[in-house]
PDB file as gemmi writes it, atoms N, CA and C in Angstrom:
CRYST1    1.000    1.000    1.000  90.00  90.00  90.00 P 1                      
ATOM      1  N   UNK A   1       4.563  34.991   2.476  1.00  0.00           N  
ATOM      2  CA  UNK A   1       5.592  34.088   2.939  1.00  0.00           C  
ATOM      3  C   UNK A   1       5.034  33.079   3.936  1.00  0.00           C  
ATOM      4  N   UNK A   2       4.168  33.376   4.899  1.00  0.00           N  
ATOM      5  CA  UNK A   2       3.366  32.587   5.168  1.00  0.00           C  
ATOM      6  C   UNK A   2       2.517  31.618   4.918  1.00  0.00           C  
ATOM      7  N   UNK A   3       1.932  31.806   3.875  1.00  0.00           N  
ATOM      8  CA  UNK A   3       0.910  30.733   3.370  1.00  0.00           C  
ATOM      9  C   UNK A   3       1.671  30.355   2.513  1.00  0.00           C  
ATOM     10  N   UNK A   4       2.897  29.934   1.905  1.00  0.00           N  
ATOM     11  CA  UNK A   4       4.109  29.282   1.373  1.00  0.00           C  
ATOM     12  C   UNK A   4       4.186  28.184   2.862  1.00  0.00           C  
ATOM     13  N   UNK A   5       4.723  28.485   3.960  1.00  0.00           N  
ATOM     14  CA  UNK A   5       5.239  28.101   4.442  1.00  0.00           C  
ATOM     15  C   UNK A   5       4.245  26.999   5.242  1.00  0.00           C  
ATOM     16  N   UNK A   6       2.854  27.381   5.521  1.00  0.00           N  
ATOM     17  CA  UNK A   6       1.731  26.346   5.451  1.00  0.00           C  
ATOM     18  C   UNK A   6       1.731  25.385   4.506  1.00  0.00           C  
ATOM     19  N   UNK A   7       1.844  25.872   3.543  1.00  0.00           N  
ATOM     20  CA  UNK A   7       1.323  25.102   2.121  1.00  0.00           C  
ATOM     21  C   UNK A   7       2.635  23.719   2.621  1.00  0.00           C  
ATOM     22  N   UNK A   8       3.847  24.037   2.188  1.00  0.00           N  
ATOM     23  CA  UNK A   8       4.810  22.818   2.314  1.00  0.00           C  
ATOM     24  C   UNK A   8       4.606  21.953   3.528  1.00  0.00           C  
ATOM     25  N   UNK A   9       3.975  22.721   5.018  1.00  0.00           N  
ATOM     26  CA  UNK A   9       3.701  21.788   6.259  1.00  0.00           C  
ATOM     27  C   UNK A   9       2.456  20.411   5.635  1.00  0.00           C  
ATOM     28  N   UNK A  10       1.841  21.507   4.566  1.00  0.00           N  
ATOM     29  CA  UNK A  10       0.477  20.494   4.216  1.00  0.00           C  
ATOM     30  C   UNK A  10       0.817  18.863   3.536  1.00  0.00           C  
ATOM     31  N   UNK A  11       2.282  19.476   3.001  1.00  0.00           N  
ATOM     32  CA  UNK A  11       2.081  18.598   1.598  1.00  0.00           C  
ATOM     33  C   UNK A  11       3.532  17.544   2.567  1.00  0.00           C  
ATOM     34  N   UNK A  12       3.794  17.984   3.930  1.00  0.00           N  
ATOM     35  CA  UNK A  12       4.884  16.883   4.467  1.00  0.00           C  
ATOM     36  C   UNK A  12       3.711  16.141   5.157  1.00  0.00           C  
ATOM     37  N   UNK A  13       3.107  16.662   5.818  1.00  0.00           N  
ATOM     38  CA  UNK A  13       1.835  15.378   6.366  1.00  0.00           C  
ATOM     39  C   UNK A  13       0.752  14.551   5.373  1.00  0.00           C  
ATOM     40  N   UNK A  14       1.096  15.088   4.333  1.00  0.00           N  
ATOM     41  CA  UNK A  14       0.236  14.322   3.330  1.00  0.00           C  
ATOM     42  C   UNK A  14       1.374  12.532   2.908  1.00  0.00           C  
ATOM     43  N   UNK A  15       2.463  13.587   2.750  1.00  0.00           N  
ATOM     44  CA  UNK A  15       2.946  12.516   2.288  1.00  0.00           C  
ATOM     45  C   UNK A  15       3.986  11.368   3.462  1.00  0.00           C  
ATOM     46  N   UNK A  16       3.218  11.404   4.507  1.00  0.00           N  
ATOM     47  CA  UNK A  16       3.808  10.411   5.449  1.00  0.00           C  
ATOM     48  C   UNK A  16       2.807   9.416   5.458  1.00  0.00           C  
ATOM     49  N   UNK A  17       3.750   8.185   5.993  1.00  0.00           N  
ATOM     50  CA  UNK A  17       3.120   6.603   6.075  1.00  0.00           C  
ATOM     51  C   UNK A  17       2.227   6.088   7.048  1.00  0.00           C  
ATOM     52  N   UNK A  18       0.594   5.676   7.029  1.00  0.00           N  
ATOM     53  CA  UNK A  18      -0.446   5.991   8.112  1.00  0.00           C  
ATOM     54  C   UNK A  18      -0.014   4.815   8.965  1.00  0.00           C  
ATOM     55  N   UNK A  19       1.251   4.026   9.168  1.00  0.00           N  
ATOM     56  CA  UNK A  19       1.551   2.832   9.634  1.00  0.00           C  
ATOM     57  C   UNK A  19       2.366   2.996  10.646  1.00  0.00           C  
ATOM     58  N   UNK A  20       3.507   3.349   9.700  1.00  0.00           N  
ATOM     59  CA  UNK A  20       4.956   4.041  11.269  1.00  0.00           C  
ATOM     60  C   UNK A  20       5.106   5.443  11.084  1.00  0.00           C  
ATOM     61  N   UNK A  21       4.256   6.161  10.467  1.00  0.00           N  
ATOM     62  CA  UNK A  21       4.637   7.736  10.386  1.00  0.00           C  
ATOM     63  C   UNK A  21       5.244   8.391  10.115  1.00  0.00           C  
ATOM     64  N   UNK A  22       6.082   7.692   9.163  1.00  0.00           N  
ATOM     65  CA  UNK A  22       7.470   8.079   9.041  1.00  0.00           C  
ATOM     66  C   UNK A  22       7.367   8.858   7.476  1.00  0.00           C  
ATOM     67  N   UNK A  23       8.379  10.421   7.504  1.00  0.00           N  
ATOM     68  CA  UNK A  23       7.916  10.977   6.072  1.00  0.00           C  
ATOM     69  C   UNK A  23       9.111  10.155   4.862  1.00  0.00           C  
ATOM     70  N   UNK A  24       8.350   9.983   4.009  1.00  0.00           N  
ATOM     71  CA  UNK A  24       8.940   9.705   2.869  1.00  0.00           C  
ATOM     72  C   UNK A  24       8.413   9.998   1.375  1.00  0.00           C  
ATOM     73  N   UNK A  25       9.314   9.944   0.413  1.00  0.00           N  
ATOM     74  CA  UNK A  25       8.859  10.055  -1.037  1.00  0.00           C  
ATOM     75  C   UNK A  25       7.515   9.133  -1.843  1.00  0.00           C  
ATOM     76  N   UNK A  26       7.748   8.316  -1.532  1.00  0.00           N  
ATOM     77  CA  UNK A  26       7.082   7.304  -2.383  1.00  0.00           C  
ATOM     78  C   UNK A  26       5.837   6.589  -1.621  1.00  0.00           C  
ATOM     79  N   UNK A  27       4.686   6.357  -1.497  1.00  0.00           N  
ATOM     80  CA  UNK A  27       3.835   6.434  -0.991  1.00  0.00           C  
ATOM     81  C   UNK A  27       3.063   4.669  -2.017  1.00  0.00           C  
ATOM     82  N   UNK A  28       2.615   3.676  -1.060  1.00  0.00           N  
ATOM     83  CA  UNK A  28       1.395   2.706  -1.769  1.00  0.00           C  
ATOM     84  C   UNK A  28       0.626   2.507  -1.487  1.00  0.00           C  
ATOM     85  N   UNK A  29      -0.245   2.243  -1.642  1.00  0.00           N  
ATOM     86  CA  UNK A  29      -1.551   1.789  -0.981  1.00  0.00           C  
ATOM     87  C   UNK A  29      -1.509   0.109  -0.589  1.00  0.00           C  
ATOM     88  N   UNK A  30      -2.073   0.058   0.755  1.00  0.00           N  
ATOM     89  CA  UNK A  30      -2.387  -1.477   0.647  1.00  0.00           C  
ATOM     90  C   UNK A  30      -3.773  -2.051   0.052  1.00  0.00           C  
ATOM     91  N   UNK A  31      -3.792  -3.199  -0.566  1.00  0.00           N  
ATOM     92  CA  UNK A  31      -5.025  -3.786  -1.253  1.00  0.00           C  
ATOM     93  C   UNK A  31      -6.139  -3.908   0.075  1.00  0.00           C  
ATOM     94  N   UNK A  32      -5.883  -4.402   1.048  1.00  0.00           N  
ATOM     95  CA  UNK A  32      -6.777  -4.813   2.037  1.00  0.00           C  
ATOM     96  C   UNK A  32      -6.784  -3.788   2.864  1.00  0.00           C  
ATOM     97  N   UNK A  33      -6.388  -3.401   3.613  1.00  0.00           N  
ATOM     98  CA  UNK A  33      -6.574  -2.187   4.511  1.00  0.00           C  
ATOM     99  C   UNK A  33      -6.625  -1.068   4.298  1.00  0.00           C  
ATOM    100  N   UNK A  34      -5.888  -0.509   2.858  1.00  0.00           N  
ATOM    101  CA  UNK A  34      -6.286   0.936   2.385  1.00  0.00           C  
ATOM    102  C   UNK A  34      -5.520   2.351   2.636  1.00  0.00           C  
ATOM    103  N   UNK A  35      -4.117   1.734   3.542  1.00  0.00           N  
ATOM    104  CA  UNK A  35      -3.892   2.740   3.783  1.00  0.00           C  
ATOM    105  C   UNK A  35      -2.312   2.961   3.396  1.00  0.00           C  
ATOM    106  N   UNK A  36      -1.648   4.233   3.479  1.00  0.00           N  
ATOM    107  CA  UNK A  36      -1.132   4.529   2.593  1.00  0.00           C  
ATOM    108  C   UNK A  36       0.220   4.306   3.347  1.00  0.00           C  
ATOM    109  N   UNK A  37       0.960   3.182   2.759  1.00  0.00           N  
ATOM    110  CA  UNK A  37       2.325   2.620   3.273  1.00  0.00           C  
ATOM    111  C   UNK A  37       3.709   2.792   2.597  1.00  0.00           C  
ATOM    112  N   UNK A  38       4.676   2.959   3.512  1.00  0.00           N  
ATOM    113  CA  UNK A  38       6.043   3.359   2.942  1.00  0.00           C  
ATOM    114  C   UNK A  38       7.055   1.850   2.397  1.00  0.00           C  
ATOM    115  N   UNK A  39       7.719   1.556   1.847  1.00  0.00           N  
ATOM    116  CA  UNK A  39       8.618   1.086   1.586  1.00  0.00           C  
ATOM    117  C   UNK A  39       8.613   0.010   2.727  1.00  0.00           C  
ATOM    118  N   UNK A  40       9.256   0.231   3.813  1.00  0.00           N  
ATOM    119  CA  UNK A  40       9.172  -0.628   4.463  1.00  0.00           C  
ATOM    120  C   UNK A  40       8.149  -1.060   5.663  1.00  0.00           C  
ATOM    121  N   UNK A  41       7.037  -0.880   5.666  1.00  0.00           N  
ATOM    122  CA  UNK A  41       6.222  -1.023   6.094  1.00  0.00           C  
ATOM    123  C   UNK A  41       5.517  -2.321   4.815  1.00  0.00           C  
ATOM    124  N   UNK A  42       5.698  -2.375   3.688  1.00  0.00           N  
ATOM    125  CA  UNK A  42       5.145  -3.059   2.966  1.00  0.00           C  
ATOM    126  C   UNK A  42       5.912  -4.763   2.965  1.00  0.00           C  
ATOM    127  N   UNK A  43       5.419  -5.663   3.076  1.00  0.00           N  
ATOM    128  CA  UNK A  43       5.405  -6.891   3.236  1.00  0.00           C  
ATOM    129  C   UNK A  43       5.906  -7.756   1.907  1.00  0.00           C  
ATOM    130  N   UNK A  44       4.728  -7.101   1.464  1.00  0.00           N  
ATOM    131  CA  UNK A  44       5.005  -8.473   0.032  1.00  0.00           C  
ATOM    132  C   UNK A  44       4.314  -7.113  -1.393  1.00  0.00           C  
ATOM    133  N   UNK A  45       5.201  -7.305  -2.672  1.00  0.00           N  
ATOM    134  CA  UNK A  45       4.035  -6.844  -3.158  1.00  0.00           C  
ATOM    135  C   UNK A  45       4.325  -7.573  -4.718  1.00  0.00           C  
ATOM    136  N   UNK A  46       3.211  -7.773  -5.740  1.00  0.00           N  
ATOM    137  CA  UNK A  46       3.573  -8.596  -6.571  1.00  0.00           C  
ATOM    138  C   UNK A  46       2.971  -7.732  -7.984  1.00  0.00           C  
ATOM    139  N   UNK A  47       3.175  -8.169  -8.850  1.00  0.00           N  
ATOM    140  CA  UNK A  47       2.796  -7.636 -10.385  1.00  0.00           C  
ATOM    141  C   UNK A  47       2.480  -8.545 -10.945  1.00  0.00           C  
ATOM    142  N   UNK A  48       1.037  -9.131 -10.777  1.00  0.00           N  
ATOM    143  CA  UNK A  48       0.427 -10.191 -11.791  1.00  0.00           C  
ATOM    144  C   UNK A  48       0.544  -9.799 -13.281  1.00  0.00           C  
ATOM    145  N   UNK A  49       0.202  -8.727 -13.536  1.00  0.00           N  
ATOM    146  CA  UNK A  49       0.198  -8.018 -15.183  1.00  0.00           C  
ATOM    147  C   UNK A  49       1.198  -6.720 -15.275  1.00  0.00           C  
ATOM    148  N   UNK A  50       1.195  -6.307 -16.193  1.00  0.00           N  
ATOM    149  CA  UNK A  50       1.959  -5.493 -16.454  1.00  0.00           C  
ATOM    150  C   UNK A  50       1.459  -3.667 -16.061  1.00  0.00           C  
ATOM    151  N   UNK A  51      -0.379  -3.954 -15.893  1.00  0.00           N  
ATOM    152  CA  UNK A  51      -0.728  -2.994 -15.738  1.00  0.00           C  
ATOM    153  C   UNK A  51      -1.394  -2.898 -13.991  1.00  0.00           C  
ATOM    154  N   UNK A  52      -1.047  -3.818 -13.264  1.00  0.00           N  
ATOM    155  CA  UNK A  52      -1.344  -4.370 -11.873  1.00  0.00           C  
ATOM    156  C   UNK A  52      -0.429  -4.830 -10.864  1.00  0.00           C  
ATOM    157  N   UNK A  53      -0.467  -4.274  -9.655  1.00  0.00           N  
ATOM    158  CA  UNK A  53       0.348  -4.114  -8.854  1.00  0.00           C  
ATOM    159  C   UNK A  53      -0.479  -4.526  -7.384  1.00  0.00           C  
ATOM    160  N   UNK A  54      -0.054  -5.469  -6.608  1.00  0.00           N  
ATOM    161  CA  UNK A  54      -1.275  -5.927  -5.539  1.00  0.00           C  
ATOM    162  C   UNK A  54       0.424  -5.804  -4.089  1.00  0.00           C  
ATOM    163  N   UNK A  55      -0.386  -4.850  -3.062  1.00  0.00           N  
ATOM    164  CA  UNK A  55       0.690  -4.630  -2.038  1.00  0.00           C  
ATOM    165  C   UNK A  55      -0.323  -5.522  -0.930  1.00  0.00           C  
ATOM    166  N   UNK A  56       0.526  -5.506   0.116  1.00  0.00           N  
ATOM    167  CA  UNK A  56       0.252  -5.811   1.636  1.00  0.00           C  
ATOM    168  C   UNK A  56       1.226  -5.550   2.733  1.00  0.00           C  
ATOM    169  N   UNK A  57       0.563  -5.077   3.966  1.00  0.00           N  
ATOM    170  CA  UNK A  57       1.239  -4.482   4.375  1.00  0.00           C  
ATOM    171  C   UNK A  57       1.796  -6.081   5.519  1.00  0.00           C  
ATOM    172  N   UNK A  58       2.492  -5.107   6.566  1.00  0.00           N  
ATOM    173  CA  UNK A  58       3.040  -6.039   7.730  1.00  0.00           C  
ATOM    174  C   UNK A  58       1.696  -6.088   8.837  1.00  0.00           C  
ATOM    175  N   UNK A  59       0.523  -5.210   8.719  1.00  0.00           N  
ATOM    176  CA  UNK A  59      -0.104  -5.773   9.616  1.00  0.00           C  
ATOM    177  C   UNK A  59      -1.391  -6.327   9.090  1.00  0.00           C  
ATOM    178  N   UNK A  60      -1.544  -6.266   7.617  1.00  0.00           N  
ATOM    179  CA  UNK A  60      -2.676  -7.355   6.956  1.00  0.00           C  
ATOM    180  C   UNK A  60      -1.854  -8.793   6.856  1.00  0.00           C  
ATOM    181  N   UNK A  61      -0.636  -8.800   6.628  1.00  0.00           N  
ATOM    182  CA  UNK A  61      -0.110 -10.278   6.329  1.00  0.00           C  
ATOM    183  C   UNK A  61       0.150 -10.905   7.533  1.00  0.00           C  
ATOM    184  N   UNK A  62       0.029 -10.531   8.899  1.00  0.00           N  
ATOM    185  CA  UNK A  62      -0.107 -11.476  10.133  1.00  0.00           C  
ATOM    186  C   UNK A  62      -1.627 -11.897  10.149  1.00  0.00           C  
ATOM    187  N   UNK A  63      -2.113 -10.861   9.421  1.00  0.00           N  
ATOM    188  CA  UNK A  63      -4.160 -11.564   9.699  1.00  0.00           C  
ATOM    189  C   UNK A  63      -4.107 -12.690   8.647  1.00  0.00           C  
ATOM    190  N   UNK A  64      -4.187 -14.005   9.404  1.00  0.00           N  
ATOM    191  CA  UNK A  64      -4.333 -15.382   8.463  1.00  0.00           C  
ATOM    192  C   UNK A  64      -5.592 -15.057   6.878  1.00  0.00           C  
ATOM    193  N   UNK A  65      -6.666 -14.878   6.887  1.00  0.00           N  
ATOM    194  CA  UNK A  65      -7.555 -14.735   5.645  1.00  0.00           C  
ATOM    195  C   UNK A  65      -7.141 -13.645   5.191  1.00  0.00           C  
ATOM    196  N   UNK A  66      -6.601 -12.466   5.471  1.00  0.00           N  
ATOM    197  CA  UNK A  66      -5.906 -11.324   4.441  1.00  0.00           C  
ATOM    198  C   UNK A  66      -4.913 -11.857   3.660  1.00  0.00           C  
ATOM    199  N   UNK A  67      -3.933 -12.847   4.311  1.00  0.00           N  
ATOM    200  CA  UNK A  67      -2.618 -13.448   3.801  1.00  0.00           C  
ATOM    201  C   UNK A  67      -3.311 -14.366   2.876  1.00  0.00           C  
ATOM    202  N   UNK A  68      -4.325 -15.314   3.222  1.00  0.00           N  
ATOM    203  CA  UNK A  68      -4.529 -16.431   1.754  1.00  0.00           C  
ATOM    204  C   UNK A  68      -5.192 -16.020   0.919  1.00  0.00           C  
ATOM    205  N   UNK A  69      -6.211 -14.901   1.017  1.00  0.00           N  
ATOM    206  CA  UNK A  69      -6.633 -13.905   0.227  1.00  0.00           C  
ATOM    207  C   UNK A  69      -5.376 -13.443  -1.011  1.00  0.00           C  
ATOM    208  N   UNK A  70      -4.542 -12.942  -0.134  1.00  0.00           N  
ATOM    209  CA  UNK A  70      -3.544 -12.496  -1.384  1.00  0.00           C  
ATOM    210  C   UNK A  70      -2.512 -13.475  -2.183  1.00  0.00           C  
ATOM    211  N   UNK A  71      -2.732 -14.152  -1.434  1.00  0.00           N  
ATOM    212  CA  UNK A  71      -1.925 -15.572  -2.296  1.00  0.00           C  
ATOM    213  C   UNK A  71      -2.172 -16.425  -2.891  1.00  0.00           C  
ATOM    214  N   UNK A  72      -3.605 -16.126  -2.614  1.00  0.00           N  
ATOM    215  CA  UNK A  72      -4.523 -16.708  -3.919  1.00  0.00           C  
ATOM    216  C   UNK A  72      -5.061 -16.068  -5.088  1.00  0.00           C  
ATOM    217  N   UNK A  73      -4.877 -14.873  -5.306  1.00  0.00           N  
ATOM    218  CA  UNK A  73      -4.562 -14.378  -6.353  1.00  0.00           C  
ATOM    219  C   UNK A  73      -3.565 -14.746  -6.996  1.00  0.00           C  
ATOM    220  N   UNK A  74      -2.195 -15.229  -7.084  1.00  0.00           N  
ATOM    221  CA  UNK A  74      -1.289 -15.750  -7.526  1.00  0.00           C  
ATOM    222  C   UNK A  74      -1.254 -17.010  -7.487  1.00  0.00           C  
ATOM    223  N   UNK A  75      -2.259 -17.569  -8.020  1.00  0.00           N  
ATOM    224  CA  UNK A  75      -1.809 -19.105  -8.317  1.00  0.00           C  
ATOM    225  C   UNK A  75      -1.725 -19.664  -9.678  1.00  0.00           C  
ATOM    226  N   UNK A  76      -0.865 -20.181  -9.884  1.00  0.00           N  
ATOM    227  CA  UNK A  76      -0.416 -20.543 -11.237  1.00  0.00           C  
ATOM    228  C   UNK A  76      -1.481 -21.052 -12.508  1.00  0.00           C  
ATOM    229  N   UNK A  77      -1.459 -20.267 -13.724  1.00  0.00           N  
ATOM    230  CA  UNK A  77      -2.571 -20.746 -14.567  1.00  0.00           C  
ATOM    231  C   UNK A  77      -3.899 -19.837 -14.004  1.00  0.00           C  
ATOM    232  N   UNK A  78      -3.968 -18.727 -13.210  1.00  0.00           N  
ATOM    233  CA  UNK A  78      -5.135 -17.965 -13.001  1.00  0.00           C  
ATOM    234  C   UNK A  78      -4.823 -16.719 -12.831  1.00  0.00           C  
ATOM    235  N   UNK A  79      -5.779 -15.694 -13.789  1.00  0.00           N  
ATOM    236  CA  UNK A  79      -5.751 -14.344 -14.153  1.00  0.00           C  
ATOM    237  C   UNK A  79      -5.901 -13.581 -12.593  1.00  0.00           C  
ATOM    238  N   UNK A  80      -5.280 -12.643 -12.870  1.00  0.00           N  
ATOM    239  CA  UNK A  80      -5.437 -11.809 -11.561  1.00  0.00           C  
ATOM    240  C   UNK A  80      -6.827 -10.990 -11.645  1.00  0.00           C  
ATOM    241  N   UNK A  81      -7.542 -10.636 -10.905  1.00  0.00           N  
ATOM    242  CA  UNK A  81      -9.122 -10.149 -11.040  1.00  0.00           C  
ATOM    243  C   UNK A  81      -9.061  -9.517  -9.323  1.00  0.00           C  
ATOM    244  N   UNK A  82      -9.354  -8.238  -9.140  1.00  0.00           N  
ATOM    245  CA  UNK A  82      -9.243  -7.616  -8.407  1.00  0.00           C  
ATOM    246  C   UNK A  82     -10.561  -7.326  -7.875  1.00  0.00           C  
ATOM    247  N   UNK A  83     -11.030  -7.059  -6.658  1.00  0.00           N  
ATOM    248  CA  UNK A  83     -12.611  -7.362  -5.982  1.00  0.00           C  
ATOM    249  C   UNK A  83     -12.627  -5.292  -6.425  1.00  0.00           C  
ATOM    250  N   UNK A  84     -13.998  -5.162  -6.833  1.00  0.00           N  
ATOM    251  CA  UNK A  84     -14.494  -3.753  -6.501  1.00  0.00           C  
ATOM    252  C   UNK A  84     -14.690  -3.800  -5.353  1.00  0.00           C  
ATOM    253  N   UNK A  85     -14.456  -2.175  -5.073  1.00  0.00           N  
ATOM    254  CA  UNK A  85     -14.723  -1.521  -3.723  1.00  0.00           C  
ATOM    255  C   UNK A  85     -15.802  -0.718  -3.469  1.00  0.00           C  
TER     256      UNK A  85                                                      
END                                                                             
């Protein structure tokens, strides 16, 4: 009954937001910073393709070159192409 009761502590700190801390269901990653943001912590997020999904959070989109970075991926007449990591 114990190591039940660890196990679920594990899997509520897993799934909280590394931004405001706050626990929730649904979990994204940001493109630029990497870390794993809730709902509202997320800024902007867009779907160039059908199989691509590009987030940002509220504290990459006050950094000026993170913000034109991602908005230049969306410019009209150009494929979305994502940088390796």
């Amino acid at each position: 009954m114990n190591e039940s009761t660890n196990k679920n502590t594990a899997i509520c700190d897993f799934m909280r937001c590394e931004r405001c801390k706050e626990e929730i269901y649904k979990l994204e990653k940001c493109d630029f910073c990497s870390r794993k943001i809730c709902r509202d912590c997320t800024k902007s997020s867009k779907n160039p393709s059908k199989l691509t999904r590009s987030v940002i959070c509220k504290d990459c989109w006050s950094d000026m070159k993170k913000r034109t970075k991602y908005k230049s991926y969306f410019k009209p007449g150009r494929r979305f192409e994502r940088e390796e990591r």
